[in-house]
N, C-alpha and C positions, 0 to 999 in steps of 0.2 A: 523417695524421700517423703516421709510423712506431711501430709498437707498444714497450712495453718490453721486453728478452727475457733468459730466466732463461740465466745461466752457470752449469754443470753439470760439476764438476771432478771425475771418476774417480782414484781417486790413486793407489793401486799395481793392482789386481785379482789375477786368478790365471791368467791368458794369456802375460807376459813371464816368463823364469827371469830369475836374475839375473847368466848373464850376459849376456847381451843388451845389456846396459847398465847401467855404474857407480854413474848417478844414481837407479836405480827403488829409491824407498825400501822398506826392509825389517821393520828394527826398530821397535818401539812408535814409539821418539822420532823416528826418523826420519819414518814416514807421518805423525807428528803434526806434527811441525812442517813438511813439505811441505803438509800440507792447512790449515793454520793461515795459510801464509804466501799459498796458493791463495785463501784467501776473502778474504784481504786484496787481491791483486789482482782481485779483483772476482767470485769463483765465489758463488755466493746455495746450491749444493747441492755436497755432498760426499755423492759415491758411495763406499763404504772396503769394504775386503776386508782380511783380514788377513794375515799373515804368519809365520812359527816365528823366532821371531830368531836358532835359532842356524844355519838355513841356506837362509832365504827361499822354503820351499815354502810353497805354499796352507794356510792353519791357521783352522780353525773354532769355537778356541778362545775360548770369552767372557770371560775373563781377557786373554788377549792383546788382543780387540777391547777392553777397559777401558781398558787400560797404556794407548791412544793417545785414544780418545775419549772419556775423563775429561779431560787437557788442552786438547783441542779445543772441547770441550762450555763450558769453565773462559776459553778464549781469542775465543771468534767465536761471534755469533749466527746464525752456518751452520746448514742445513736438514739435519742428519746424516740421512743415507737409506744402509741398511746391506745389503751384500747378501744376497739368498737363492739365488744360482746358487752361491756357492762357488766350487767346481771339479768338471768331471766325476768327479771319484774320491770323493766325498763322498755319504752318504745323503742322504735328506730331510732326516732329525733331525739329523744334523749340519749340512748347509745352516742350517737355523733357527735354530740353538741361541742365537748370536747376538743375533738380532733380538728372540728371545721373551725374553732377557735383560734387553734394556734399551728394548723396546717407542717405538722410535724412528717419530720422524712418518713416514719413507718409509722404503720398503723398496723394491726391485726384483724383479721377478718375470718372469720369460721365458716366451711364452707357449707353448711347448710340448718336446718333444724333438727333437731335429737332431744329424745329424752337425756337429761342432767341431774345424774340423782348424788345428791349429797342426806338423803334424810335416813341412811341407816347409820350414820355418825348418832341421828339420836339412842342408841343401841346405849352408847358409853357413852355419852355427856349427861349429865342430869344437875347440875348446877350451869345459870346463865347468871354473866355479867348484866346483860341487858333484856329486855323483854319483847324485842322484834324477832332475839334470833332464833329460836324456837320456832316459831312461824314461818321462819325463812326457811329454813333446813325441810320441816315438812312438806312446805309447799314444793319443792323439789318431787314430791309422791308425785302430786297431780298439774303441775307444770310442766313447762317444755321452753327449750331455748329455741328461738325464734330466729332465721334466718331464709327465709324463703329467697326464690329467685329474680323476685321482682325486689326483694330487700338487697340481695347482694349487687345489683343493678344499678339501685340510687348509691349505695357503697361507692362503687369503682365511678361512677358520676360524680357524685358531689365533692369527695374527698381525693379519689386519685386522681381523673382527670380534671376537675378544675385547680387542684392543689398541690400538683406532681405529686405525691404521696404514694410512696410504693408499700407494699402490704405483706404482712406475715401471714400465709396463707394456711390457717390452721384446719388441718385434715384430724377427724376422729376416729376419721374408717375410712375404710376401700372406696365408698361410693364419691365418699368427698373428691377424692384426685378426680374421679368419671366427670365431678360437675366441674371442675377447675376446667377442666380439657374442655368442656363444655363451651367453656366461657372466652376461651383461646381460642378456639375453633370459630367465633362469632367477630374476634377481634379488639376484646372486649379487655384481654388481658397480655399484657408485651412482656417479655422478657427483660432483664431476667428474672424468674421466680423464686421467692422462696417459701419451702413446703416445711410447716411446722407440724411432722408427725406427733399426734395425742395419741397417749397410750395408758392407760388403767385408768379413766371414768366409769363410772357405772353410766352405761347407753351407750358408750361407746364400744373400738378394738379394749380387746384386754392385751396387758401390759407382758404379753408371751414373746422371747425371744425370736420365734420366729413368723411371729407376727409382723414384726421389725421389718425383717426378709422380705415379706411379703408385700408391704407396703412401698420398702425399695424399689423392689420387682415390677408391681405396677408402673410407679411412677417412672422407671425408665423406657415401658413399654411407653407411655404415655409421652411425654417429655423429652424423651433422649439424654442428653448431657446438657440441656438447656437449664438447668436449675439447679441452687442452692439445695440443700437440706439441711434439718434441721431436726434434734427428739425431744420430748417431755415425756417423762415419766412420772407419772400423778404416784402420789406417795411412796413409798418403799421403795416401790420400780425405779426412782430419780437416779440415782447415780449407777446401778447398773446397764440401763439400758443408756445412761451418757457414754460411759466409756464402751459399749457395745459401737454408738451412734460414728463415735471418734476411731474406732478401728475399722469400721466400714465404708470411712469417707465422709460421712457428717458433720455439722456442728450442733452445741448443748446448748440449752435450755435448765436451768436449775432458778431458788427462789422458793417462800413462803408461799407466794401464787399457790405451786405444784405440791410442794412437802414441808411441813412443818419440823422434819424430824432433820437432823445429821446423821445418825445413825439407829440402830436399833435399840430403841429406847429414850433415847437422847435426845431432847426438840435442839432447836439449832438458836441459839440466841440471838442470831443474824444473818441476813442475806448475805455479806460477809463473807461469814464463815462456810456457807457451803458455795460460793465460788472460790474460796481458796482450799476445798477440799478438791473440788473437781478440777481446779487448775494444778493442784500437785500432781492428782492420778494422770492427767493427762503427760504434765510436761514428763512424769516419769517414766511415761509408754514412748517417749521424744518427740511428743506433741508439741510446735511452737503456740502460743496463744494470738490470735489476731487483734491487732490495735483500734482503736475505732474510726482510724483514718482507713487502713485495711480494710475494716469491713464495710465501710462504704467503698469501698474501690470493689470489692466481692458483691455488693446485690447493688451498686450503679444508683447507689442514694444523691439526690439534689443537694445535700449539703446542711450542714448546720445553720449556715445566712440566710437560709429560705425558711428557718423556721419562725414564727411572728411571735419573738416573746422578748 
């Protein structure tokens, strides 16, 4: 019998500017009601990143994460999982500040440091809404996303163990699951895990079919049956490697976060919309979709009363 499988809705991140597209919501009200109307079409977890409203760069601000996840929290029994990447231009302690705010069941955590290139996107853009993002996108040349091991450390310290917060374990490659185990093998990280395969960043795995495989592969050498999984497919790759993810035993991941587009051509005018595309393709493979009560029974979350908002 086909398994149930968690839908995993990323709603703005800190990867697209905004011009890139219209619809990547910005403002409080915006992401909040984009992610309100996402779990309504069937997302069980909301990934959220925040935003500066008055001109959509990456903001690490725990007031600003409030303005939108105080009505979200108020509208949908959604899994609020908050991030801790940020943006490469960001500390740790800004990364956190966030999360250690409001002690949310998930959080994300990327398992190490990598180049993260978004600046061949300036190839095709040449009109900005704003004048940071330019800057942003380039700096991605000679930047690097920040994750060391003595970073991932205070992670699982400050945020998981002092604040039961269980973590979306985001692998971008092979090495990442070696450092996971790493970190199990020390005690460092309990069960159960879940492993949020990345796939088509530039630094990272590319977004190949049997790459997928391959990552599987490891991770059961490593793991066993002891873990969740999970796929993103960074642009175009989104929904093919979902419904790959979902016939292999996975759950998806979809969201502005990862792709701006619906289809070929087409940008998606809401988070919405591409979870009620991926929730079609799925239930029509006779996929159930998981509820958010479910998926915390699936990755063994503290509950929504534990989170302080």
């Amino acid at each position: 019998m086909p398994h149930k499988v968690i839908i995993t809705c990323a709603v703005t991140g800190s990867v697209h500017t905004p011009s890139m597209s219209p619809y990547l919501p910005l403002k409080p009200d915006e992401i909040a009601q984009s992610a309100i109307d996402a779990a309504l079409a069937g997302a069980a977890v909301l990934h959220l990143h925040a935003r500066d409203p008055k001109d959509g760069r990456p903001s690490y601000d725990p007031a600003t994460f409030r303005a939108f996840l105080t009505p979200i929290h108020a509208s949908t029994d959604a899994v609020i999982n908050i991030t801790t990447g940020g943006a490469q231009t960001m500390t740790l302690d800004q990364r956190l500040a966030a999360a250690l705010d409001v002690a949310p069941e998930m959080a994300s955590c990327n398992m190490g440091s990598m180049n993260f290139g978004t600046y061949p996107i300036l190839d095709k853009l040449k009109e900005f809404r704003y004048a940071w993002e330019r800057d942003y996108l380039e700096g991605s040349r000679t930047g690097i996303f920040r994750n060391t091991f003595a970073d991932i450390e205070q992670i699982f310290a400050r945020l998981g163990d002092a604040h039961g917060t269980h973590f979306e374990f985001e692998c971008y490659d092979v090495g990442h699951l070696y450092t996971l185990r790493h970190f199990v093998d020390r005690g460092l990280v309990k069960g159960p895990i879940f492993l949020q395969f990345v796939l088509g960043v530039l630094g990272g795995i590319g977004a190949d079919p049997e790459n997928l495989v391959h990552l599987k592969r490891i991770a059961d050498k490593l793991f066993g049956d002891a873990y969740q999984w999970s796929v993103l497919g960074a642009g175009r790759y989104q929904m093919p490697l979902a419904v790959q993810a979902a016939l292999m035993g996975g759950n998806v991941r979809v969201g502005l976060e990862d792709s701006l587009y619906l289809g070929r051509g087409e940008l998606a005018k809401s988070n919405a919309e591409q979870v009620a595309l991926v929730r079609h393709e799925l239930e029509g493979l006779g996929y159930e979709i998981a509820t958010p009560r479910e998926a915390r029974e699936m990755l063994a979350l503290k509950g929504r009363h534990c989170v302080s908002l």
